[in-house]
C-alpha positions, 0 to 999 in steps of 0.5 A: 507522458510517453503513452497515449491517455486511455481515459476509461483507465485514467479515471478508475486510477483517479477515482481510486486515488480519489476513495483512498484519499477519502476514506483516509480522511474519514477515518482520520475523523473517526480516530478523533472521534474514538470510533477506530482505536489503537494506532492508525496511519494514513496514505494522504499523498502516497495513493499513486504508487498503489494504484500504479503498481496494482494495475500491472498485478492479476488476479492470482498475484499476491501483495504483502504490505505495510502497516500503511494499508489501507491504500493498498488494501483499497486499490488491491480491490478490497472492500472499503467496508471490510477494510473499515469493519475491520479498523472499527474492530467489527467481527465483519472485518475482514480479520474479524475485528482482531487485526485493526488498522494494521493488519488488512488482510484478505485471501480472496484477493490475496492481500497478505497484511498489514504488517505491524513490525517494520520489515516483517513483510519481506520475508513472507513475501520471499516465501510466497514467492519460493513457494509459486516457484517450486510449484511451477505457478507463473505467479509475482509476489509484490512486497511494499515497504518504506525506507525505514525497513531497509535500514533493516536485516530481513530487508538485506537477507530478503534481497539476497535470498530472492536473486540467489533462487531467482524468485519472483518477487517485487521489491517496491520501496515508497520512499517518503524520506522519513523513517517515523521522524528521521530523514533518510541522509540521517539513516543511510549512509548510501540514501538511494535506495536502488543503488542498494540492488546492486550489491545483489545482483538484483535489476533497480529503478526509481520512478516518481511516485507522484505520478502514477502513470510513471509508476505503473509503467515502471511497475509493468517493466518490473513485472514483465522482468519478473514473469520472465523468470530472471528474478527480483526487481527493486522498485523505489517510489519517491513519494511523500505523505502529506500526514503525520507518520501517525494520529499521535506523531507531532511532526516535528522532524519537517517544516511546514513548508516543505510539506506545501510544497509537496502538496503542490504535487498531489497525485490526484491533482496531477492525473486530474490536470493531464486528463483536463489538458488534454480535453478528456475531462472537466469540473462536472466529471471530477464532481461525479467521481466525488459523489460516488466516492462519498457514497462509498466511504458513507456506506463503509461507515454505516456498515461498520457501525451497524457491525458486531462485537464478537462475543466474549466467549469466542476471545480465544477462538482461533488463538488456542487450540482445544487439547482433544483425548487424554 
């Protein structure tokens, strides 16, 4: 590790490693259990490009995600009850109820989706950016995407876009070479990623997306790129998610094996053992952190399950607007 270990930041990351981690499990549980329907994918692996990259972005930043949220919405500083009212399809969600599993969003902290079309990110996230841009806000725009959505037009078009205009926006790519159930050297012809940068004249680097102290120093280089006004940057995080690409997804696309011994790499164990060896950390402290984060994702359920239905006379409210005059 190239800096020193702050231990009061090294176990907030791992404590938001710890919760994403957690509250996934939960709601895999309540999926089984009918609480949460529709389609639901988990971040069981993926925690520390999330946690890395959200340490670098302030308060006034924006983040546009995936439909595999839920991490980021957590590390972003979202509520977990919010974000499980949301996916019980509770009005107290923080979409009402009406979004589910793959459309968090939240203004307050300015958490942009949840995206449920593959790639329908990245533009937006290109128009935030144009738009601090033009008025003059100091601001970075963090788009995340797997690798599928660069198979993608909006990916390219987005990419072009944003180093012509020079605008503020992150690129970050969670590589975790599936595509749903296709590997990357079956989709791309060129499968790394960063190289892809290139041809746009936009600055890239890959970083292991394990390790979440990597991640948010490579993170911090991109953002300081960015808040010195030359551009995009193009980040790929090289992870693996130890789920199933979704509760109904068979896996059969990978070997059982192979995600063992990914799993021999799991982020929160990684940042857990650094901070043990170096004497900054012990069974006691990691059992506190366990507890504190069951209590967390307790009480998102219970406040879920305590939420409303929004009334069936409200359905059209905010979808229709009511014609006013002759």
């Amino acid at each position: 590790m190239s800096t020193p270990i702050d231990r009061e930041h090294a176990l907030n990351q791992l404590r938001q490693m710890l919760l994403i981690r957690r509250f996934e499990e939960k709601s895999a549980e309540l999926y089984s259990a009918t609480k949460i329907r529709g389609f639901l994918h988990l971040y069981v692996g993926e925690e520390a490009v999330a946690v890395g990259v959200m340490a670098t972005l302030a308060p006034e930043d924006a983040v546009v995600a995936t439909y595999r949220e839920h991490g980021q919405a957590l590390a972003r500083g979202m509520s977990a009850n919010s974000i499980m009212a949301e996916m019980y399809g509770k009005q107290e969600g923080c979409s009402r109820g009406r979004g589910g599993s793959m459309h968090i969003y939240d203004a307050k902290t300015r958490f942009y989706g949840g995206n449920a079309i593959v790639a329908g990110g990245i533009p937006l996230a290109v128009g935030l950016a144009l738009s601090d841009k033009m008025q003059g806000r100091n601001r970075v725009t963090c788009c995340f995407f797997g690798d599928g959505a660069v198979a993608e037009g909006d990916f390219h078009e987005s990419m072009n876009l944003a180093s012509l205009w020079k605008l503020p926006v992150l690129f970050l790519c969670e590589n975790n070479l599936y595509a749903m159930g296709t590997a990357i050297c079956y989709a791309q012809a060129v499968p790394e990623i960063a190289a892809k940068g290139v041809g746009y004249g936009v600055p890239a680097m890959v970083v292991d997306g394990m390790d979440v102290v990597a991640v948010e120093e490579a993170a911090r280089i991109a953002t300081d790129h960015l808040r010195q006004g030359n551009g995009p940057y193009l980040l790929e995080c090289r992870t693996y998610r130890f789920r199933p690409h979704s509760m109904f997804d068979t896996e059969l696309y990978r070997t059982k094996e192979e995600v063992e011994q990914w799993k021999k790499r799991d982020p929160i164990d990684l940042l857990a053992q650094r901070l043990d060896d170096a004497g900054l950390f012990n069974d006691q402290d990691m059992a506190a952190l366990e507890r504190s984060v069951a209590e967390e994702v307790e009480a998102a359920v219970a406040f879920a399950e305590a939420g409303t239905w929004e009334p069936v006379e409200d359905l059209t409210r905010f979808v229709y607007s009511e014609r006013r005059g002759a």
